[in-house]
N, CA, C and O of each residue as an XYZ file, in Angstrom:
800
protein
N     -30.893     81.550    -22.262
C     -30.095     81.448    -21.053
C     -28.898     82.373    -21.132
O     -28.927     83.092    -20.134
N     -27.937     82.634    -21.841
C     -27.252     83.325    -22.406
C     -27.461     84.689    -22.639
O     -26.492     85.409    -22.877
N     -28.859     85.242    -22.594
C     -29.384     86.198    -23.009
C     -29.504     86.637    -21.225
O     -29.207     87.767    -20.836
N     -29.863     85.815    -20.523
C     -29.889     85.909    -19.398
C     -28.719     85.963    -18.374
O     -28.747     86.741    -17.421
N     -28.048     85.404    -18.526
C     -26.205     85.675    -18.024
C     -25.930     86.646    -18.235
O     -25.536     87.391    -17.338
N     -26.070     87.235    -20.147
C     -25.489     88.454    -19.853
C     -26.648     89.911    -19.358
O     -26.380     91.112    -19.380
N     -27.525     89.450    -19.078
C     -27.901     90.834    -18.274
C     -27.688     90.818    -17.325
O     -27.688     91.923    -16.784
N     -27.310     89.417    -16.316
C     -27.582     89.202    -15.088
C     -25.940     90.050    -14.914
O     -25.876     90.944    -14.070
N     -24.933     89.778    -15.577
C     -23.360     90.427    -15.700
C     -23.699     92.158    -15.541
O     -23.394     92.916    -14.621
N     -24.206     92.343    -16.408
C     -24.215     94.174    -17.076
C     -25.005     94.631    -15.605
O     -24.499     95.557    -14.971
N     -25.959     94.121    -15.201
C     -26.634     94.358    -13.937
C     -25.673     93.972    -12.642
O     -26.068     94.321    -11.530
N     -24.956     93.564    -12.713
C     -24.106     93.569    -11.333
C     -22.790     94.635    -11.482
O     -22.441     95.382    -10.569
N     -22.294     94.580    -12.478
C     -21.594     95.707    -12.846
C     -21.749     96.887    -12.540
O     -20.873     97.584    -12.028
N     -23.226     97.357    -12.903
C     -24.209     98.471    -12.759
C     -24.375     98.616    -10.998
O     -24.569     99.718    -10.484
N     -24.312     97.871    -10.519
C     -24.935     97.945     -9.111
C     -23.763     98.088     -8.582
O     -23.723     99.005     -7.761
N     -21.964     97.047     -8.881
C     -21.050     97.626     -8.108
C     -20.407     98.791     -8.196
O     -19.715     99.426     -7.401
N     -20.849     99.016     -9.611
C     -20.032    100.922     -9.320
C     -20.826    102.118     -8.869
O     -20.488    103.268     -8.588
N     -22.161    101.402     -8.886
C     -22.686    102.391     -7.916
C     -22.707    102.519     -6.734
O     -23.100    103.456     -6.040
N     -22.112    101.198     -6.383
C     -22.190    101.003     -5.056
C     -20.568    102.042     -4.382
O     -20.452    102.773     -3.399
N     -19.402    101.562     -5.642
C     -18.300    102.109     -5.431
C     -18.045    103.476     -5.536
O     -17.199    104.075     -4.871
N     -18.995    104.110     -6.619
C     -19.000    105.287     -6.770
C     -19.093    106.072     -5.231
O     -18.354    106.829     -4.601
N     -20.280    105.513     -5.032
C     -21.113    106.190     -3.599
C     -20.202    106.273     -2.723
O     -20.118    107.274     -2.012
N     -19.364    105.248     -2.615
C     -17.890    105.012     -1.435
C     -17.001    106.315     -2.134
O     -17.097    107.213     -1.297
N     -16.404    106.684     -2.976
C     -15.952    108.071     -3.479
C     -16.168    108.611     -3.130
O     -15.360    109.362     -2.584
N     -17.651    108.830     -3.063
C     -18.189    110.457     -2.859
C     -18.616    110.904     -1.461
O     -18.790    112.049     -1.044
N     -18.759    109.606     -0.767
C     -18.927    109.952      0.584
C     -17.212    109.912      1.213
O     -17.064    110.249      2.388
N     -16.080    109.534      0.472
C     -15.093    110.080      1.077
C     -14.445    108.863      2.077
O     -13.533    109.163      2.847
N     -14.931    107.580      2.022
C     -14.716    106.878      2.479
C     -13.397    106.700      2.361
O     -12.812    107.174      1.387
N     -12.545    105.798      3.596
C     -10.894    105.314      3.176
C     -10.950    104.041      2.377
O     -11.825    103.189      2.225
N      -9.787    104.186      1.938
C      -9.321    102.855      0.936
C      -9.894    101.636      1.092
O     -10.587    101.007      0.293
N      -9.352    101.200      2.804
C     -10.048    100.138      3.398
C     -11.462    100.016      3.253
O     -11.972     98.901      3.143
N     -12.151    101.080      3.242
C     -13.553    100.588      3.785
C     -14.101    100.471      2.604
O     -14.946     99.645      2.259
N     -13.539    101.435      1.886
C     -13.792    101.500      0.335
C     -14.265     99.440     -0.147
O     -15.345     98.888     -0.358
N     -13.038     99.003     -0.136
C     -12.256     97.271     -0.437
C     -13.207     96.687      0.227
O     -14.009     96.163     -0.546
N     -13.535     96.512      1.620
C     -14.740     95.796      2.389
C     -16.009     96.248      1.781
O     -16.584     95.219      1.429
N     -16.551     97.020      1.558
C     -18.029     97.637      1.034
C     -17.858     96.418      0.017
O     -18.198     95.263      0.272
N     -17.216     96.903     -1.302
C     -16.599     95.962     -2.706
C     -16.797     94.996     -2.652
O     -17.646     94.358     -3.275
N     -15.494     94.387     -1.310
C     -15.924     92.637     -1.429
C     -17.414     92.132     -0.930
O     -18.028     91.284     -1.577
N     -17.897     92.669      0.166
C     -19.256     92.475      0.467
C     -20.119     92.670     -0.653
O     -20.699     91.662     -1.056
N     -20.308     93.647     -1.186
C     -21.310     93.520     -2.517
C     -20.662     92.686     -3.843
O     -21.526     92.328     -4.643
N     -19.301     92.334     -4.186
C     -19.255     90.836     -5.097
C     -19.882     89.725     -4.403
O     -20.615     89.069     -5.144
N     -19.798     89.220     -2.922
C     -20.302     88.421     -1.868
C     -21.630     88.067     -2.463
O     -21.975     86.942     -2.825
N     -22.513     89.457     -2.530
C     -23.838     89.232     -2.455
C     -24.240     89.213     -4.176
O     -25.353     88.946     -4.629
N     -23.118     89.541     -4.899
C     -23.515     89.624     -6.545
C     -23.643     87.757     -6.947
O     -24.535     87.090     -7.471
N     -22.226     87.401     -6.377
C     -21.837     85.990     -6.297
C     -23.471     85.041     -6.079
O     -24.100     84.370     -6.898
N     -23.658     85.249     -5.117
C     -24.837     84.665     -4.447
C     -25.773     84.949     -5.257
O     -26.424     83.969     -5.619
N     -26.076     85.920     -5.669
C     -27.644     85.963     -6.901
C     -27.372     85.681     -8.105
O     -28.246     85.833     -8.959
N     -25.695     85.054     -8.554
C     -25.242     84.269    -10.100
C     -25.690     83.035     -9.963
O     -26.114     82.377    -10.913
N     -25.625     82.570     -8.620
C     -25.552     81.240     -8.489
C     -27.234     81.024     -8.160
O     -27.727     79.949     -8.502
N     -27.920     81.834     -7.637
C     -29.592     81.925     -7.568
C     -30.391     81.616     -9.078
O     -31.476     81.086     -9.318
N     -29.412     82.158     -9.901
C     -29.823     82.366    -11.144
C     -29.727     81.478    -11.766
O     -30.575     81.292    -12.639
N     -28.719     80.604    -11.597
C     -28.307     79.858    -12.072
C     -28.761     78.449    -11.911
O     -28.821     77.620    -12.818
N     -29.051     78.278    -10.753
C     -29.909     77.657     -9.845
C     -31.851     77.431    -10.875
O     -32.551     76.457    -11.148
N     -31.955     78.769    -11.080
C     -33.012     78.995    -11.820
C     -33.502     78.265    -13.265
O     -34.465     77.528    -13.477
N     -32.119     78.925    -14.455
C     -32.164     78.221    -15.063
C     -31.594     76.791    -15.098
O     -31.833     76.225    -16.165
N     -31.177     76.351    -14.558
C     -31.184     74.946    -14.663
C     -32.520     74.068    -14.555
O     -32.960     73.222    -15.333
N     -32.929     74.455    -13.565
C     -34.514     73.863    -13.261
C     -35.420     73.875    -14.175
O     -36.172     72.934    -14.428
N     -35.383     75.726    -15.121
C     -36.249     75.687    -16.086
C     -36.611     74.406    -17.025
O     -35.805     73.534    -17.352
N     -37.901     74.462    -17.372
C     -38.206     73.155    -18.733
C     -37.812     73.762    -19.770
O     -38.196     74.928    -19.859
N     -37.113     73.328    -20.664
C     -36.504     73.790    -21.951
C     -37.460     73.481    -23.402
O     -37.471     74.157    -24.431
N     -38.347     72.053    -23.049
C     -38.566     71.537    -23.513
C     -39.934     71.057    -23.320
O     -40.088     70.190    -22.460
N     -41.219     71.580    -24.142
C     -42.910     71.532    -23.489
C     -42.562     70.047    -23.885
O     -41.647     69.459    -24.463
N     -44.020     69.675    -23.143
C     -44.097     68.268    -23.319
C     -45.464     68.220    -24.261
O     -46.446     68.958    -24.343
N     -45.014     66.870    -25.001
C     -45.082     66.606    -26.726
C     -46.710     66.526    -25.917
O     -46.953     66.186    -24.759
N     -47.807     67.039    -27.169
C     -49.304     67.128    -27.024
C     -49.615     65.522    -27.027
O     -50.651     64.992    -26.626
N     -48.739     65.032    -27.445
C     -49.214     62.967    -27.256
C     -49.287     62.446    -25.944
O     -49.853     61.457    -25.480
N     -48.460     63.497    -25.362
C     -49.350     62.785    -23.664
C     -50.277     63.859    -22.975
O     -50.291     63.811    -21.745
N     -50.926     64.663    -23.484
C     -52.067     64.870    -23.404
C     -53.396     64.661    -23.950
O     -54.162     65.472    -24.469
N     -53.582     62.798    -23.623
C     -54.281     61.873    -24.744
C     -55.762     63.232    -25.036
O     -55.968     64.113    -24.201
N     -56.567     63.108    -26.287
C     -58.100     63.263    -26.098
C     -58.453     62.565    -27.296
O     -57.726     61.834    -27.970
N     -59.649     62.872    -27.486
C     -60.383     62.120    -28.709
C     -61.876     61.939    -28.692
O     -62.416     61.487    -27.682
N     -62.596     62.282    -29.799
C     -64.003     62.641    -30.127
C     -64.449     61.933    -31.295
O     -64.279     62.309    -32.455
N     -64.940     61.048    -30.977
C     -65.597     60.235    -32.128
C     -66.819     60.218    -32.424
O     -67.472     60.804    -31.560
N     -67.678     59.657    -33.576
C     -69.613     59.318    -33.894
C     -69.388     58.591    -34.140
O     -68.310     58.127    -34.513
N     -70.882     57.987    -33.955
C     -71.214     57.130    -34.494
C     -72.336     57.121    -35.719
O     -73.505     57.311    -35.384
N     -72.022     56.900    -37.185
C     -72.732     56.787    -38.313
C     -74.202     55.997    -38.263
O     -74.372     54.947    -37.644
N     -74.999     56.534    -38.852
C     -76.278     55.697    -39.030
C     -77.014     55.390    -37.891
O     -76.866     55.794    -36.738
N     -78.049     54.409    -38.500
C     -78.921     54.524    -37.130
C     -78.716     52.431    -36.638
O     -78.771     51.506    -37.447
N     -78.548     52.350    -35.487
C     -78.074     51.366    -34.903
C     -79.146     50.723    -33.592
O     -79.544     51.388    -32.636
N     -79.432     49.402    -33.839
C     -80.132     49.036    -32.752
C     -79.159     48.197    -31.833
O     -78.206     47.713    -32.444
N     -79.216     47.958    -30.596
C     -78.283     47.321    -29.651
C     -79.192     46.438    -28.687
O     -80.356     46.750    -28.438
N     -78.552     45.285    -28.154
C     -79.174     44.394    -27.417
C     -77.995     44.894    -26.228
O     -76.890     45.421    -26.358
N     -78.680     44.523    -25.179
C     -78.044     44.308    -23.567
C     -76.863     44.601    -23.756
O     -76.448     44.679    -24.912
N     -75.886     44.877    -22.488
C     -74.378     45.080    -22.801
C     -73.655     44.434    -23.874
O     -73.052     43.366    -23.985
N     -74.026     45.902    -25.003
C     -72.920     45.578    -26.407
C     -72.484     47.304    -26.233
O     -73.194     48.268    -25.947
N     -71.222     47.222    -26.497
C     -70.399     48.367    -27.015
C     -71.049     48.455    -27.646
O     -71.777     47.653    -28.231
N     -70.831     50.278    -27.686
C     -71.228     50.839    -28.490
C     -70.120     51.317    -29.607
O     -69.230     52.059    -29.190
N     -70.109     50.983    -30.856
C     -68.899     50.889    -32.054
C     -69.048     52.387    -32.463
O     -69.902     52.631    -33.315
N     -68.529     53.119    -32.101
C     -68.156     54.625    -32.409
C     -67.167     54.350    -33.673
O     -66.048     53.878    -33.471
N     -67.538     54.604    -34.738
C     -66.884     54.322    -35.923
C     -66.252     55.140    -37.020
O     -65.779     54.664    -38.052
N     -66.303     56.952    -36.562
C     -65.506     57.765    -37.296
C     -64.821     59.027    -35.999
O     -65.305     59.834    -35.205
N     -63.511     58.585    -36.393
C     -62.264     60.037    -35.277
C     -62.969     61.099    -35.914
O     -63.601     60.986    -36.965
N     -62.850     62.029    -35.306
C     -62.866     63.415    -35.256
C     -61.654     63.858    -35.069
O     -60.873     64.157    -35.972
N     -61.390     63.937    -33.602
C     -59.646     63.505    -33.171
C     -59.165     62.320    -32.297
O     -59.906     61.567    -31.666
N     -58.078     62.277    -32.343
C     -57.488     61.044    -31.603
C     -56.162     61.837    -31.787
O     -55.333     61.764    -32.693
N     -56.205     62.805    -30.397
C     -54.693     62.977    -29.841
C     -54.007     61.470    -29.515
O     -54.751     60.668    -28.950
N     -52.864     61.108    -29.781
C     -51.970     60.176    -29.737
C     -52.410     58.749    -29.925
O     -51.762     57.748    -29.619
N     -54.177     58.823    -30.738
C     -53.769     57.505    -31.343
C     -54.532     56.245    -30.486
O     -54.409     55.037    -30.690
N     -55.352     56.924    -29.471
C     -55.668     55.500    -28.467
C     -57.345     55.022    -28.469
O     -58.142     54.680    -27.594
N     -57.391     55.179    -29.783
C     -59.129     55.083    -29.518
C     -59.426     53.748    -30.612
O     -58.921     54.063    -31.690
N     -59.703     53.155    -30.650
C     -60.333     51.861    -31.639
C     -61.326     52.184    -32.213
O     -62.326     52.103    -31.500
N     -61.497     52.523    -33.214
C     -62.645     52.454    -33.669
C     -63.631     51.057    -34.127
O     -64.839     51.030    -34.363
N     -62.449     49.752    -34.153
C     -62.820     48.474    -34.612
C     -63.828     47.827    -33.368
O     -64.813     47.115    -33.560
N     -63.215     48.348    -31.857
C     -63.908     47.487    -31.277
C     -64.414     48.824    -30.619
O     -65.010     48.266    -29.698
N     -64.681     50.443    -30.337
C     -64.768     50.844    -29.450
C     -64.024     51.243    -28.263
O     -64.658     51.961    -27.489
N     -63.165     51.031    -28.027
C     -62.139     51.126    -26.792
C     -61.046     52.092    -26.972
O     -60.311     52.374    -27.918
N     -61.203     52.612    -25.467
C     -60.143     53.596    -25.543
C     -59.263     53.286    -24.342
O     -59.647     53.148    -23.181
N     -57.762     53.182    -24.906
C     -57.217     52.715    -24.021
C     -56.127     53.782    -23.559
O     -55.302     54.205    -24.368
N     -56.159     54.334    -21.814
C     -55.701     55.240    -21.595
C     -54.401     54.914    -21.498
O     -54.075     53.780    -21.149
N     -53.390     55.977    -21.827
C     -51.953     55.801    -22.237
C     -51.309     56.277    -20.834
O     -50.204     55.804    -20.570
N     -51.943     57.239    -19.837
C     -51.523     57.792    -18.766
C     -52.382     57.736    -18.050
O     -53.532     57.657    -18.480
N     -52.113     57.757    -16.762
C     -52.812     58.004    -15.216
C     -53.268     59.064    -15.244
O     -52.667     59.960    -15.838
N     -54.373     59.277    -14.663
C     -54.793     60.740    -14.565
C     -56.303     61.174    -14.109
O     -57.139     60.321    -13.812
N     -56.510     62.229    -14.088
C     -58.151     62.729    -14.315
C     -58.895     62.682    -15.766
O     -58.399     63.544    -16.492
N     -59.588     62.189    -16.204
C     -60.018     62.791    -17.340
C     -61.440     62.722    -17.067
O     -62.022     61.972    -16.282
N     -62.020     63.820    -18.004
C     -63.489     63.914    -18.427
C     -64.268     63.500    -19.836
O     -64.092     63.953    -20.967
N     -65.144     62.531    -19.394
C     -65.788     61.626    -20.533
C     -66.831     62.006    -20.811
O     -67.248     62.679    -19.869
N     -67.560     61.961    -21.633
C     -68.541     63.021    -22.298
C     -69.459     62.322    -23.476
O     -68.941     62.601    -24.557
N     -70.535     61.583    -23.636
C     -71.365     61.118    -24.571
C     -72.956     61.202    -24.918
O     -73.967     61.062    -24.230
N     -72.729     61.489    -26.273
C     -74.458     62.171    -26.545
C     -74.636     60.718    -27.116
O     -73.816     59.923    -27.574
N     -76.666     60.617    -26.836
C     -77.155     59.624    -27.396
C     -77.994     60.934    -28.016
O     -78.345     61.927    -27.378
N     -78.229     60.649    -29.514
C     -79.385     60.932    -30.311
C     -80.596     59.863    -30.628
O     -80.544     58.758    -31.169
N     -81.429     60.420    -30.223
C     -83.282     59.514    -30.260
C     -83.910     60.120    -30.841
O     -83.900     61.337    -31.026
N     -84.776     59.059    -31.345
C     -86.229     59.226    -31.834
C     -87.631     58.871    -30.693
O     -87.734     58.385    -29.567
N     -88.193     59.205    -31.315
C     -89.808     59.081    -30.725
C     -89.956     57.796    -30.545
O     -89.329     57.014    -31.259
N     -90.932     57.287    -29.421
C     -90.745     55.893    -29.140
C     -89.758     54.797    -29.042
O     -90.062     53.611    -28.912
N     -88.566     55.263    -29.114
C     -87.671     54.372    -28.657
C     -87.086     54.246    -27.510
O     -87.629     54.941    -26.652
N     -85.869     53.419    -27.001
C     -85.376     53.523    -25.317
C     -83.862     52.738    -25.610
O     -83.511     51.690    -26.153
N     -83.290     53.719    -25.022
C     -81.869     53.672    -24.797
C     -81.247     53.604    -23.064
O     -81.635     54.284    -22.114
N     -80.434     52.798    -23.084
C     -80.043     52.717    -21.902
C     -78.330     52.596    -22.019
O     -77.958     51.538    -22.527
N     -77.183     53.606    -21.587
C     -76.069     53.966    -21.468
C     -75.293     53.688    -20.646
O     -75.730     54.302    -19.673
N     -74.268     53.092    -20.274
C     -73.228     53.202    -19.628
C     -71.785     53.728    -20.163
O     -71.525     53.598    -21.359
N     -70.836     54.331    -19.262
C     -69.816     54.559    -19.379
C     -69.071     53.614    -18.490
O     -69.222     53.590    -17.269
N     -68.025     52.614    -19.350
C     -67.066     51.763    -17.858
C     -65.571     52.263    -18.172
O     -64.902     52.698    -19.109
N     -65.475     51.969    -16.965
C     -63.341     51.973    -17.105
C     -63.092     50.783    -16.281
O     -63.384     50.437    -15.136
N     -62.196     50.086    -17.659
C     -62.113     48.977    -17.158
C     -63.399     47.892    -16.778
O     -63.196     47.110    -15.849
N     -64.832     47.844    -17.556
C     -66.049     47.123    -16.882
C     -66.610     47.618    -15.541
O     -67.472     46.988    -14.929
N     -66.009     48.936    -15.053
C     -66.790     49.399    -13.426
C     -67.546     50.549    -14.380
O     -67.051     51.052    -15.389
N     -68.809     50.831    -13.842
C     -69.800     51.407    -14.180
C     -69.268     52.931    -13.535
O     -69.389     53.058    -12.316
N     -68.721     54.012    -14.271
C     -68.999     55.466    -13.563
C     -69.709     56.151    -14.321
O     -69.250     57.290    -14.227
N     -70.924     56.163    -15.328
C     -72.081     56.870    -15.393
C     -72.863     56.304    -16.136
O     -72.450     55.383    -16.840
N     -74.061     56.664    -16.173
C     -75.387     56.182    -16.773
C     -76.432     57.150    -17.439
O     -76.986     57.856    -16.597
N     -76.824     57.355    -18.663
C     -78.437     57.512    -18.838
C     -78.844     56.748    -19.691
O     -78.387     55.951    -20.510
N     -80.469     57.399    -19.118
C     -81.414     56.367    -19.538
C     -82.105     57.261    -20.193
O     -82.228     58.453    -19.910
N     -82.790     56.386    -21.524
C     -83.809     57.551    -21.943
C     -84.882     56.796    -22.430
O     -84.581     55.741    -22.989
N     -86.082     57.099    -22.344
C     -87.255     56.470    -23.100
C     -88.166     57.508    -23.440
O     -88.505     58.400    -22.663
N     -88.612     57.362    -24.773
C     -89.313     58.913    -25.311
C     -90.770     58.262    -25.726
O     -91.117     57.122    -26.034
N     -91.383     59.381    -25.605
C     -92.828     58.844    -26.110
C     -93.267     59.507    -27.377
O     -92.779     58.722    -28.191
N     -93.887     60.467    -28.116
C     -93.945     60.770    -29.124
C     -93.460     62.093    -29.131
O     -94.253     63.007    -29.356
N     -92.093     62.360    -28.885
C     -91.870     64.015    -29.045
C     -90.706     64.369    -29.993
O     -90.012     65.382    -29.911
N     -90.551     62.980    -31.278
C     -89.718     63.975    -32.058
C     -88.322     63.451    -32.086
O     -88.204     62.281    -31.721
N     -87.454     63.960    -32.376
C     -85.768     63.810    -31.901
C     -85.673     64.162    -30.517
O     -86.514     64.745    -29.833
N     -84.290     63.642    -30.119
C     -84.067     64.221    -28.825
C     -82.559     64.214    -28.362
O     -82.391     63.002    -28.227
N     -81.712     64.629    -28.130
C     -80.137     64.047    -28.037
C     -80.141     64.390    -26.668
O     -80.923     65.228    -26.218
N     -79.215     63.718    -25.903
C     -79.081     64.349    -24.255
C     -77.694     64.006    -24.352
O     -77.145     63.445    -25.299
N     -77.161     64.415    -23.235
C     -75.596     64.318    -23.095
C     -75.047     63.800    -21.136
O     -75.801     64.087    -20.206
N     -74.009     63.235    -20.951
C     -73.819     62.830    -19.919
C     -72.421     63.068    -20.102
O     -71.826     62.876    -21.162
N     -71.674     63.691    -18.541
C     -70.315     64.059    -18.341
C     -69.897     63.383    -16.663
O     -70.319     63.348    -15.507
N     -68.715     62.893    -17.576
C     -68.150     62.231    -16.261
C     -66.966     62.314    -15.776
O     -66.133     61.849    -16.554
N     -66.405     62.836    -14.516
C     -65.423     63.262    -13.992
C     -64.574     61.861    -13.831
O     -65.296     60.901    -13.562
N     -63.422     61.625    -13.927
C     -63.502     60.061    -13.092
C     -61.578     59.529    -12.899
O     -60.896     59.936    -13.840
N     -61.208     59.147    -12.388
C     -60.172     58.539    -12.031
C     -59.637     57.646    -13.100
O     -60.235     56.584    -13.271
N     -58.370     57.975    -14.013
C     -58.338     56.576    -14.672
C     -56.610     55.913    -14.412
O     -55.525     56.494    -14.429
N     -56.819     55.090    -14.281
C     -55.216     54.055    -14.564
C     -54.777     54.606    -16.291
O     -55.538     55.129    -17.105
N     -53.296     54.269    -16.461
C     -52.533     53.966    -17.322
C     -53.320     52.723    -17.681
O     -53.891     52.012    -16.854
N     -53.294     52.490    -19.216
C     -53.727     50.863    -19.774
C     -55.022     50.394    -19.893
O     -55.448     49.583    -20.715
N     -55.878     51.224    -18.616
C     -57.511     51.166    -18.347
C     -58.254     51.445    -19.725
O     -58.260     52.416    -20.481
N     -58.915     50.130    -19.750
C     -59.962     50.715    -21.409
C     -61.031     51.283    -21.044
O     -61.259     51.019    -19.864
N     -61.829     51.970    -21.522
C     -62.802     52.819    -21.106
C     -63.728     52.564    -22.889
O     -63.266     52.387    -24.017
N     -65.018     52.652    -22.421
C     -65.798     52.538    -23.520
C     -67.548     52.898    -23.316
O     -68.037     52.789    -22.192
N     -68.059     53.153    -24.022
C     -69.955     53.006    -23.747
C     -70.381     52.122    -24.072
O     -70.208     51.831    -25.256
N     -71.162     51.220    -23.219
C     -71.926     50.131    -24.062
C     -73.436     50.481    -23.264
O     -73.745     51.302    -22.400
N     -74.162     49.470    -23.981
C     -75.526     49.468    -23.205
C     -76.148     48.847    -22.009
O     -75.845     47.657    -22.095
N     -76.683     48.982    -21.201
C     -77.047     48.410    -20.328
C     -77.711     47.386    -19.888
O     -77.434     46.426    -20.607
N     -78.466     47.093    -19.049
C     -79.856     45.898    -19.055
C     -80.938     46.352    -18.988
O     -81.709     45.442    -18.682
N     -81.487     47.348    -19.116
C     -82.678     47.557    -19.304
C     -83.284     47.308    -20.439
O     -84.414     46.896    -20.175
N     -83.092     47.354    -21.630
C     -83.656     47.314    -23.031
C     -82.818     46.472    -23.904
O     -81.593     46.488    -24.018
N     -83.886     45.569    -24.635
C     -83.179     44.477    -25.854
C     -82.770     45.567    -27.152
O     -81.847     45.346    -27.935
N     -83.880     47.080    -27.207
C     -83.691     47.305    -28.356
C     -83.231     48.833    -28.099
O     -83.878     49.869    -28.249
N     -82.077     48.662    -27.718
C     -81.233     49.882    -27.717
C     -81.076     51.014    -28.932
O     -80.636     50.604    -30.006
N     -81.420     52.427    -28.801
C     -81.778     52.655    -30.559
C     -80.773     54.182    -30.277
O     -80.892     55.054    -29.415
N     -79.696     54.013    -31.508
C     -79.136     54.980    -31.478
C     -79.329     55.890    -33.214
O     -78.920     55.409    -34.271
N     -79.897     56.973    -33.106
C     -80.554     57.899    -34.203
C     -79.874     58.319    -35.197
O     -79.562     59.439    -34.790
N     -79.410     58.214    -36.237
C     -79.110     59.489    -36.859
C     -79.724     60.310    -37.684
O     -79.924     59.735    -38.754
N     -80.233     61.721    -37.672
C     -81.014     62.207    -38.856
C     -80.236     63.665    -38.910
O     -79.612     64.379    -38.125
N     -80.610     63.687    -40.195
C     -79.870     65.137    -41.259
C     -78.253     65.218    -40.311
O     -78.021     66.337    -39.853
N     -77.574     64.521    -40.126
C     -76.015     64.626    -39.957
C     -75.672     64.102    -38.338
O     -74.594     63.643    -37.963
N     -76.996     64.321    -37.438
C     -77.258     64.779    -36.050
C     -76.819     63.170    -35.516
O     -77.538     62.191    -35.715
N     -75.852     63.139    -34.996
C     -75.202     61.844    -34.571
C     -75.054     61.730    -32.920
O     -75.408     62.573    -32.096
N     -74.471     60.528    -32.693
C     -74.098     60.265    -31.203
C     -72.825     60.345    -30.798
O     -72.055     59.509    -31.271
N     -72.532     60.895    -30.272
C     -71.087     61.128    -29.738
C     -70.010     60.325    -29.034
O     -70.325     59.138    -29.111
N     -68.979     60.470    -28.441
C     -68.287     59.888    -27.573
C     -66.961     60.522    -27.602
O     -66.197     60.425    -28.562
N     -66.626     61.384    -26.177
C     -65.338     62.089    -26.257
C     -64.391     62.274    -24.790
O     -65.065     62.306    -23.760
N     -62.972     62.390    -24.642
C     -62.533     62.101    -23.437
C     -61.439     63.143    -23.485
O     -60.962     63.410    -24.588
N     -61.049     63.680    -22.546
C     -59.784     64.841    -22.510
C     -59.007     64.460    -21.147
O     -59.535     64.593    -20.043
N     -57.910     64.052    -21.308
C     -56.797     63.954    -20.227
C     -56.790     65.237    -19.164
O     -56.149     66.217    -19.544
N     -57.386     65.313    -17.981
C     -56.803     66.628    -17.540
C     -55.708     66.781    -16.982
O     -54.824     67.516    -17.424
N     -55.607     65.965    -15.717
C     -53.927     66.562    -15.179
C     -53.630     65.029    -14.828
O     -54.089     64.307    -15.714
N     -53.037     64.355    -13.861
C     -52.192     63.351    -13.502
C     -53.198     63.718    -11.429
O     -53.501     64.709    -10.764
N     -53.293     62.356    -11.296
C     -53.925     62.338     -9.864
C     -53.147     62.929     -8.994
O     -53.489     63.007     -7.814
């Protein structure tokens, strides 16, 4: 800011003696000389206080990455699930500011906002998985998967969605299937991840 005052000084300086000079050389009288002068301090005045105006407003100060919640978790091993049970995502990856449970699953949003939610199921052959994403227990996305003999398979689902301050958000399973089957082979896990975007 300081750095900025004083150029904003050296630059008005610069501009009134050129301005005064020019009154010299065109021969102007005393008087008109003094009016030109005060009119251009007038208008120097007015762009200190523009400036000033400026920095004050500036943010001095980014805002701390803890309220820009996110967080990306797996889930270890291979897991069978009955009817609506959370799904226990049980190792961070990250947890910007801290709001994710790994004990019960839940992520509890710290701010209002947009965010985008994002979860892979990894499968095997012959099994059937059925997904939800809730905020707060309201259903905003779903897949379903049932495989017949083709192997592994991971799919992924992204969800745009509205959230409250305080709103828990989590995956559990649905009603379609008693034997909910979540995969893991050679490292290849199931996901679960959320990024704050802006404020509604």
């Amino acid at each position: 800011m300081a750095m900025g005052f004083g150029l904003s000084i050296c630059l008005g300086i610069l501009f009134l003696r050129g301005s005064f000079s020019k009154s010299i050389i065109n021969g102007t009288s005393v008087e008109k000389r003094l009016d030109i002068l005060e009119k251009r301090i007038n208008v120097f005045e007015k762009q200190m206080e523009n400036m000033t105006d400026m920095f004050t407003n500036f943010p001095l100060h980014p805002v701390p990455h803890s309220q820009y919640p996110l967080f990306y978790v797996e889930l270890t091993g291979d897991v069978t699930l009955n009817k609506n049970s959370i799904v226990k995502f049980d190792v961070k990856r990250v947890d910007v500011g801290d709001n994710f449970n790994t004990g019960d699953g839940i992520f509890i949003a710290p701010r209002s906002g947009v965010y985008l939610f994002s979860w892979t199921v990894n499968m095997y052959s012959s099994k059937n998985t059925h997904t939800e994403l809730r905020v707060d227990n309201v259903v905003k996305g779903r897949q379903i998967m049932a495989l017949g003999a083709v192997g592994h398979l991971a799919t992924t689902r992204n969800v745009l969605t509205k959230v409250n301050g305080g709103d828990h958000v989590w995956i559990q399973t649905g009603t379609h299937y008693t034997d909910n089957f979540l995969d893991e082979t050679q490292n290849v896990v199931s996901s679960f991840m959320g990024i704050f975007l802006q404020e509604n």
